[in-house]
N, C-alpha and C positions, 0 to 999 in steps of 0.2 A: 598085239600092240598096233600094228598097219591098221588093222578095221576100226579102229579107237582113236588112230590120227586123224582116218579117213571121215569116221563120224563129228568130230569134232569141227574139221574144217570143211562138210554140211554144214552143218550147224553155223556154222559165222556166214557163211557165203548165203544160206536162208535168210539169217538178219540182215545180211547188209540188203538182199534183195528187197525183204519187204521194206524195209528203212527207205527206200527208194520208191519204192512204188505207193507210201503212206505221205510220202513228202510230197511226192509231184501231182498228188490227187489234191491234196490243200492247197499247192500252188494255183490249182487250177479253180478252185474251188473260191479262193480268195478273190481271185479276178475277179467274181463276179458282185464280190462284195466292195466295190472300187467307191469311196465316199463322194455323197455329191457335194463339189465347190456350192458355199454362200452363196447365192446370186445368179445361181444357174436360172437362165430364164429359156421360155418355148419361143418356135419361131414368130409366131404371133404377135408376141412381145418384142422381141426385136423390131417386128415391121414399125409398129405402132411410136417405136423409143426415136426407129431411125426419121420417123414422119413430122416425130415433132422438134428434131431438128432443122427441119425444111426454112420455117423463117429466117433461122441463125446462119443457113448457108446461103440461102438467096442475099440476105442484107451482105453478105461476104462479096458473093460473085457480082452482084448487081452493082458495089462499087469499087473494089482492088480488082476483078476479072473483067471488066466492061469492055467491051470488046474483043476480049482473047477466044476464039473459039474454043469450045469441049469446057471453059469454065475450070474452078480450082478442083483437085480432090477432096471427094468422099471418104476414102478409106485408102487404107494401107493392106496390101498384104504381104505374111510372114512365111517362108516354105516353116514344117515341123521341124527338118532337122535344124534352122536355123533358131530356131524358138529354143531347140534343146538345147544346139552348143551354146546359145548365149546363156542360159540359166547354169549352164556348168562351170562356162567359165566365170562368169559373174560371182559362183560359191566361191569358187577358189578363190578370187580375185579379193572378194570380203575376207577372207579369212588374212589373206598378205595386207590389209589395210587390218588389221584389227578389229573387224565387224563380223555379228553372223546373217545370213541376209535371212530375210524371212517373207521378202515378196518383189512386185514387182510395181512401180507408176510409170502411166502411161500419163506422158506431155503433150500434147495438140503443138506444134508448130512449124514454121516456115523455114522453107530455101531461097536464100538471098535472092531479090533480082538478078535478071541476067539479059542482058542484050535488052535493055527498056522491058523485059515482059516479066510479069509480079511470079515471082517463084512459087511454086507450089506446096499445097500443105502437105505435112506429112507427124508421124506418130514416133513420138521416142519412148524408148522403153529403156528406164532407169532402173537398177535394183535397190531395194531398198532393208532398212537392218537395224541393228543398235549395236552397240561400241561391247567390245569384250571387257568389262573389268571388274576386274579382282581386287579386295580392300582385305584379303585376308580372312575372311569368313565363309562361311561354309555355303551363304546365301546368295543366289547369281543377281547382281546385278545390272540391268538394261536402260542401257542410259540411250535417249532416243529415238525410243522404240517405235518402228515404222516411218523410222526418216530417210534421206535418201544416203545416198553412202556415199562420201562423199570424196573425190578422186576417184573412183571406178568409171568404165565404160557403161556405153550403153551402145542401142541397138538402135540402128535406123538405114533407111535404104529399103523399105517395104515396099514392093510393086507397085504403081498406081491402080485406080480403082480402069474399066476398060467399059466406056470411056470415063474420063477424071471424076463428073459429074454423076455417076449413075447413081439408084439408091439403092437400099437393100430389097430384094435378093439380085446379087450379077449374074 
């Protein structure tokens, strides 16, 4: 009866082992099959997108920056972890407003003047969703979809570009 306990709880302690070592092989495995976002573009492309916004920034700096040394910013940057906490707390935050979020817009704009000198641009990041509701059917439906959520936060406070003006690559 001992050697028939002993075989048995083999036997589980074998499965749970491979069960484990079958799981964390796909974990890994899966990684590598990580989807690529719409829109992913090469650095190349960047260069080119950031170049031919040059007109749009010159007409900017050449008359709200005239005279401010270093000129408006270029870009904003975000640390990751901040990127992440805002997208977590932003789910939740849709969800206590009755939204599911499903993405995020980014707003081009400005910080007030300050001391006579034109405030600086900068990048908001809004999350965006459609309203939870239920009519009683089995059918979900998404009532403005891909629109901003509206009472929720958003993200801003990104680093300036170093110096304000530079282009892409810093």
């Amino acid at each position: 009866m001992k050697k028939l306990v002993l075989l048995i709880l083999g036997f589980i302690l074998g499965a749970l082992a491979m069960y484990f070592y079958v799981h964390n092989d796909k974990n890994e495995e899966n990684m590598d099959e990580t989807p690529v976002p719409s829109g992913m573009i090469k650095s190349p492309k960047i260069k080119t997108l950031t170049e031919a916004y040059d007109p749009r920034y010159n007409a900017i700096n050449d008359s709200v920056f005239k005279g401010v040394e270093g000129g408006d910013n270029r870009s904003s940057w975000y640390s990751l972890e901040d990127l992440q906490n805002f997208i977590t707390l932003a789910q939740k935050q849709a969800g206590e407003l009755g939204y599911t979020m499903n993405g995020v817009r980014i707003y081009p704009a400005a910080h007030p003047p300050l001391e006579g000198q034109p405030g600086y641009s900068t990048f908001l990041l809004v999350p965006t969703g459609y309203t939870n509701t239920s009519e009683g059917n089995m059918l979900s439906i998404q009532k403005g979809a891909n629109g901003d959520i509206i009472g929720s936060n958003g993200l801003n406070n990104g680093d300036d570009g170093n110096p304000p003006g530079i282009n892409y690559p810093q």
